[in-house]
Structure formats: structure tokens, C-alpha cells
DRENVEXFI-968036 format. One record per residue (C-alpha): residue number from 1; x, y, z; residue in one letter. Coordinates in steps of 0.001 Angstrom, whole numbers. Layout:
BEGIN
R,pos,px,py,pz,code
R,NUM,X,Y,Z,A
...
# end
This chain:
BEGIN
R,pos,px,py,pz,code
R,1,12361,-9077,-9948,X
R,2,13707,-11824,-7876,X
R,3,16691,-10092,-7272,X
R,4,15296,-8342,-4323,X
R,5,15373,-11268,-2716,X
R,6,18978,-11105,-2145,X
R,7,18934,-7665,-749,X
R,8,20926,-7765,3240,X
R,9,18666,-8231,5419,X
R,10,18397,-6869,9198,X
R,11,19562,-9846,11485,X
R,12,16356,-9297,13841,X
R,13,14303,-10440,11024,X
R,14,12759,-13950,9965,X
R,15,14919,-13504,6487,X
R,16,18035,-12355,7838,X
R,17,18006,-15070,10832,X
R,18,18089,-17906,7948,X
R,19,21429,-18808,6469,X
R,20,21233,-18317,2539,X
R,21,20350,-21647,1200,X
R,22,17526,-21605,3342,X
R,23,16181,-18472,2660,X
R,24,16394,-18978,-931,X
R,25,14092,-21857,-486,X
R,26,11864,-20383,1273,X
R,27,11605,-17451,-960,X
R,28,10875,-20327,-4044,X
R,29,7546,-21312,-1990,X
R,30,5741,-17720,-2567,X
R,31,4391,-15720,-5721,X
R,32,6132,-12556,-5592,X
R,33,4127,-8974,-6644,X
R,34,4278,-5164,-5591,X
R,35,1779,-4005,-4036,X
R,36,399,-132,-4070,X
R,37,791,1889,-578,X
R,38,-3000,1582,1247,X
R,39,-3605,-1805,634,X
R,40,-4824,-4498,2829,X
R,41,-2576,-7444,2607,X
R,42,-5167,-9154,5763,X
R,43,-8476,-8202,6975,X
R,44,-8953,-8521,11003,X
R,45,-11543,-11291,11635,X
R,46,-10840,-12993,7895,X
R,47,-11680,-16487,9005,X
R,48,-10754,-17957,5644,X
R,49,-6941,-17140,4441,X
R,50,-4293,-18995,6026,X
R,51,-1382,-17688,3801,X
R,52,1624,-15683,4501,X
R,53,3577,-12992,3521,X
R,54,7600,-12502,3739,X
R,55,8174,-9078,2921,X
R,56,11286,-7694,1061,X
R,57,11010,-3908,809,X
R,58,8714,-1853,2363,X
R,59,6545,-889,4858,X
R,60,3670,-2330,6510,X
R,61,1330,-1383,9274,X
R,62,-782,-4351,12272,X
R,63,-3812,-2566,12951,X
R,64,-6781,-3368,15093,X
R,65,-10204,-1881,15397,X
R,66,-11102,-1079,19158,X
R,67,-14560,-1373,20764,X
R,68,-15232,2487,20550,X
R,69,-14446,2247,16588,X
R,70,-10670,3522,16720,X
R,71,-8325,1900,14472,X
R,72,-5091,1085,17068,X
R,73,-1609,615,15476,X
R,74,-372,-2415,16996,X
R,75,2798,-3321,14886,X
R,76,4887,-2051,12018,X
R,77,7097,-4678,9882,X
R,78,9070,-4162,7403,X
R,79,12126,-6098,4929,X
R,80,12974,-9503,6121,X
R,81,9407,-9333,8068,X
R,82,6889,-12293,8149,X
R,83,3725,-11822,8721,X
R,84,-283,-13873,8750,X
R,85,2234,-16347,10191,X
R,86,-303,-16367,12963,X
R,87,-3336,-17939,11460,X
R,88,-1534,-20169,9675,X
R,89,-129,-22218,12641,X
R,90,-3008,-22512,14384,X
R,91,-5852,-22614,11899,X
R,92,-7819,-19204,13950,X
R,93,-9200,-16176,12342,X
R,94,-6776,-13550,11230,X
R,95,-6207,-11156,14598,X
R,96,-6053,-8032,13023,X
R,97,-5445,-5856,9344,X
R,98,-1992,-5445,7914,X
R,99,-2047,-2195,5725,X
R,100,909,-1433,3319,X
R,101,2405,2435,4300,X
R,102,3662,2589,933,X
R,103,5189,608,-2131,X
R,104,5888,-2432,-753,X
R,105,7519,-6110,-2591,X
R,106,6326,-9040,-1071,X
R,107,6121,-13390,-1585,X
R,108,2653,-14160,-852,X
R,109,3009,-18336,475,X
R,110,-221,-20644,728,X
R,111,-612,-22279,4026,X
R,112,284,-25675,3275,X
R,113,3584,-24997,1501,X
R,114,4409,-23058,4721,X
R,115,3800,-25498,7112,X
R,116,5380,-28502,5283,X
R,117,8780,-26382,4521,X
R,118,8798,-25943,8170,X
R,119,8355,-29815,8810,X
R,120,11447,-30465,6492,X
R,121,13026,-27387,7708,X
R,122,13799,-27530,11542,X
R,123,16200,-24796,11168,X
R,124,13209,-22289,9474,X
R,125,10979,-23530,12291,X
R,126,13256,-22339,14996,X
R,127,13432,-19531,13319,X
R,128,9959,-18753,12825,X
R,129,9147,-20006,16588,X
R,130,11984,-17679,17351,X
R,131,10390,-14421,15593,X
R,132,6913,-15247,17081,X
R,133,8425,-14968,20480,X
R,134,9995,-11966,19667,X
R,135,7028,-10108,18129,X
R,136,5016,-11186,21191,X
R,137,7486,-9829,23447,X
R,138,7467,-6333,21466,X
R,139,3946,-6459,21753,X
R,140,4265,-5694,25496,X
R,141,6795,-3124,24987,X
R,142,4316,-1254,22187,X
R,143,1548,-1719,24656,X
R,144,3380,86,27847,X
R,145,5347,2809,26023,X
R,146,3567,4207,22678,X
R,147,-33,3728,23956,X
R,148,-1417,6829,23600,X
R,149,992,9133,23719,X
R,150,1227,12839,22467,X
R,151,2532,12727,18265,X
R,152,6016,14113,19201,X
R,153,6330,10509,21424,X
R,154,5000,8534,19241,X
R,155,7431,9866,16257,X
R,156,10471,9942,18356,X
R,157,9693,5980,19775,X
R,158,8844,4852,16067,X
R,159,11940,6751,15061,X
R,160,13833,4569,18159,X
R,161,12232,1411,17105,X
R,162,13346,1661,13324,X
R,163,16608,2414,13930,X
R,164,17282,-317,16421,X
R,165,15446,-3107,13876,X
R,166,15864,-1856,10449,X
R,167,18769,1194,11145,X
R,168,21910,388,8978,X
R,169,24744,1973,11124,X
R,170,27166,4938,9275,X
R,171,29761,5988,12058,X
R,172,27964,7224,14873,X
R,173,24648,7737,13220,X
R,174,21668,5720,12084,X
R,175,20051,5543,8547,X
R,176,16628,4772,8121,X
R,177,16075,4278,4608,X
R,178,13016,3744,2201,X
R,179,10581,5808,4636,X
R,180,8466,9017,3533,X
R,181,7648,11682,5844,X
R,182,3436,10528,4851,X
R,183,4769,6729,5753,X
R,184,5506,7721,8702,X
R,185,2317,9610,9657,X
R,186,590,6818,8511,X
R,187,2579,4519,10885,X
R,188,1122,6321,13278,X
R,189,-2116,7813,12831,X
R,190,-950,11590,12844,X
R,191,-1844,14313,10637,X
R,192,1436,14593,8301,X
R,193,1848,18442,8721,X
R,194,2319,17524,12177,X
R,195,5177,14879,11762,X
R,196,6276,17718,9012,X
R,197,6711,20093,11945,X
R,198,7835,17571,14511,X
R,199,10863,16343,11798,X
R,200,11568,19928,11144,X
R,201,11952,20741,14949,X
R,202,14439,17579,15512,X
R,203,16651,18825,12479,X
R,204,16792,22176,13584,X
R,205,18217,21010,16752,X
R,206,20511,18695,15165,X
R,207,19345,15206,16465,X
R,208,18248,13934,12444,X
R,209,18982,15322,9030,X
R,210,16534,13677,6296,X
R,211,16386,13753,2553,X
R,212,13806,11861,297,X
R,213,12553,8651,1768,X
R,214,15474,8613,4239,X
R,215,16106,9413,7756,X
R,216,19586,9650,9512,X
R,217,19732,9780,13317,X
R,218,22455,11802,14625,X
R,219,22024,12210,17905,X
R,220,20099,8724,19734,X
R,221,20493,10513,22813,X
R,222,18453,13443,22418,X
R,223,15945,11425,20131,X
R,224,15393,8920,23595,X
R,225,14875,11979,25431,X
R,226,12327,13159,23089,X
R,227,11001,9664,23489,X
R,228,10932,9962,27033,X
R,229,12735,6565,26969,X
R,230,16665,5421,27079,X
R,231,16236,2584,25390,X
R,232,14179,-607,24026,X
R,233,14985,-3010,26758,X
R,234,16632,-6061,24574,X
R,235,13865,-8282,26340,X
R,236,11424,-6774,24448,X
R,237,12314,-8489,21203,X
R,238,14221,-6118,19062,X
R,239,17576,-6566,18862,X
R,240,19011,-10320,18085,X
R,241,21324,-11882,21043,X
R,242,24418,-11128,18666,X
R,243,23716,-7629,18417,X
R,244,22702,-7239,22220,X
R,245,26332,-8632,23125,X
R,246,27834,-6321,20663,X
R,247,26230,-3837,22147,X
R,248,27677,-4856,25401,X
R,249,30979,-5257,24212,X
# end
């Protein structure tokens, strides 16, 4: 089952960031396992587990509880994804849940083994400093443009956010592969007839075509309209520098 570990993985990631001897030594800290869709990898408030998970297929969810008792999506991370990372630097109490959306394969790593990798590993610790920096800065950008907007936003600027981070490029369109229509009304927090209809509506118009657990953007320019966005600024934390010149170029 190891194997997985060798799958490509997106370059805005903690995996794909590390050069290959180094992420195959990383991988060799953790105990790998699948885990069933609708679990709870971290509880919010857990004051007690300081491990990590690097995840290697699959979907997860960051979710908070609010102070009037509604659960907030905060995050979504999927393959070459860290996460707990948090609580394990700095010894505090887990900040919020981290729900699997479906299937997922993950290497669960004890705290200690993390932390003294990164001590002999100051290329990994860039790299994790590096992705910490980067999920705080698309923290900001989740915070001012999903909110709470209507479902059809929220699809069309998870839709955005996939494609830019996880999106493997065919031509001019974007695949988004290993994602269910019910994942992705679980990301979030919509009834999934209304995704259903909300998916249906953007192939009919030609800006996605889908099949089984995949999604293919056609047109990014009418999806960012549906958004109501252009773009996710590259300060916000989603595309690596090399891609952001690329883009440029």
C-alpha cells in the first residue's frame, strides 16, 4: 500500500514541495491506514494528541463549531496535505475538527518523530514553515470571500480553489479528480440535491462536464463569474511562486 506514496503530487503542497529523498523519509516516520469517509481524524479542543497527518489521497474537511452552535468550514486539504501540524509545534490544544469527505489514505506521525525529522531536516522545516504561512494566508482569503455566501458561490469558489491547488491541467481545461458530487456538498455544508442542480446548471451551459468522482473545468472564466471572483490573488497562499511566474509568463 505504500505505493501511494509515490503518487505526483501538487507542487503547492507540503509533499510535493520536498524533493524525493526527503519525502520518502518523511513518509517512513508515519503508520499508514485508510480511513472511512465521516471520520474525525482531530477533535477541536483535544488537548491531548500532538500527532500529524500527511495525507495521500483524499479529501478532508477543517471545521469549527461557532458560538451559536454552527459547524463553520474553515479549510479543505487534500493529497500532499499536512495537517494537526499546528498543535504539534507549539504544544496548544487542537484548534478545530478535521473530518474525512470520503475515502481517504493517510500516514498518521507521533509528535516527537515529527519534530526531530524537522531538527535534522532543515530543508522539511522550511518547508513546513513555508505551508503554515501559506495556509494562514488562505485563511484570510476563505474568511473574506466564501463566508456566507449563497450555495451556487460557495460551489463555484470551492470549484476555483480545487482547480488552482489540486487541478491537473489537460489543454485548456482543468481536471479535478477523486471528488463525488456528496464530497462536495459535504465540503460545504449544502444539501447535495442542491450541488446536484447547481453542477447540472454549469454543464448545461458548458463551463464543466463531470463523470464519476471527477470534475473537468472548461470554461474558468464563466466559473469566476459564477464565483463572483476573477481570481485567488497568489498572496493568498495557493499557488507556489513557480507556478505564479508561469502564470505570468
Amino acid at each position: 500500500m505504500r505505493i501511494r506514496s509515490r503518487r505526483r503530487r501538487p507542487p503547492a503542497t507540503l509533499l510535493g514541495s520536498l524533493n524525493p529523498e526527503t519525502r520518502e523519509r518523511f513518509l517512513s516516520l508515519g503508520a499508514f491506514a485508510q480511513v472511512a469517509g465521516g471520520e474525525t481524524l482531530i477533535m477541536e479542543g483535544d488537548r491531548r494528541s500532538k500527532h500529524v497527518f500527511l495525507i495521500t489521497q483524499g479529501y478532508v474537511k477543517v471545521v469549527s463549531n461557532s458560538v451559536d452552535g454552527k459547524v463553520v468550514l474553515l479549510a479543505i486539504r487534500s493529497d500532499g496535505d499536512l495537517i494537526g501540524e499546528f498543535a504539534s509545534l507549539d504544544g496548544s490544544p487542537r484548534l478545530a475538527s478535521v473530518v474525512t469527505v470520503g475515502p481517504c489514505f493517510v500516514y498518521r506521525i507521533g509528535q516527537r518523530d515529527f519534530l526531530d525529522f524537522l531538527a535534522g531536516h532543515p530543508d522539511a522545516a522550511h518547508a513546513v514553515n513555508a505551508s503554515v504561512v501559506g495556509k494562514l494566508r488562505h485563511a484570510t482569503w476563505h474568511r473574506i470571500e466564501f463566508g456566507t455566501s449563497p450555495v451556487p458561490v460557495r460551489v463555484a469558489r470551492v470549484l476555483i480553489y480545487l482547480a488552482a491547488r489540486y487541478g491537473e491541467r489537460t489543454g485548456k481545461s482543468v481536471l479535478i479528480g477523486s471528488l463525488t458530487q456528496p464530497e462536495l456538498a459535504a465540503m460545504i455544508g449544502a444539501r447535495e440535491n442542491s450541488v446536484h442542480k447547481i453542477l447540472r446548471s454549469m454543464r448545461e451551459r458548458g463551463v464543466i462536464s463531470t463523470e464519476y468522482g471527477r470534475i473537468l473545468i472548461r470554461d474558468h472564466q464563466a466559473l469566476c463569474a459564477d464565483a463572483g471572483i476573477t481570481e485567488i490573488p497568489p498572496e493568498y497562499g495557493v499557488w507556489p511562486p513557480s507556478a505564479q511566474q508561469s502564470e505570468k509568463d
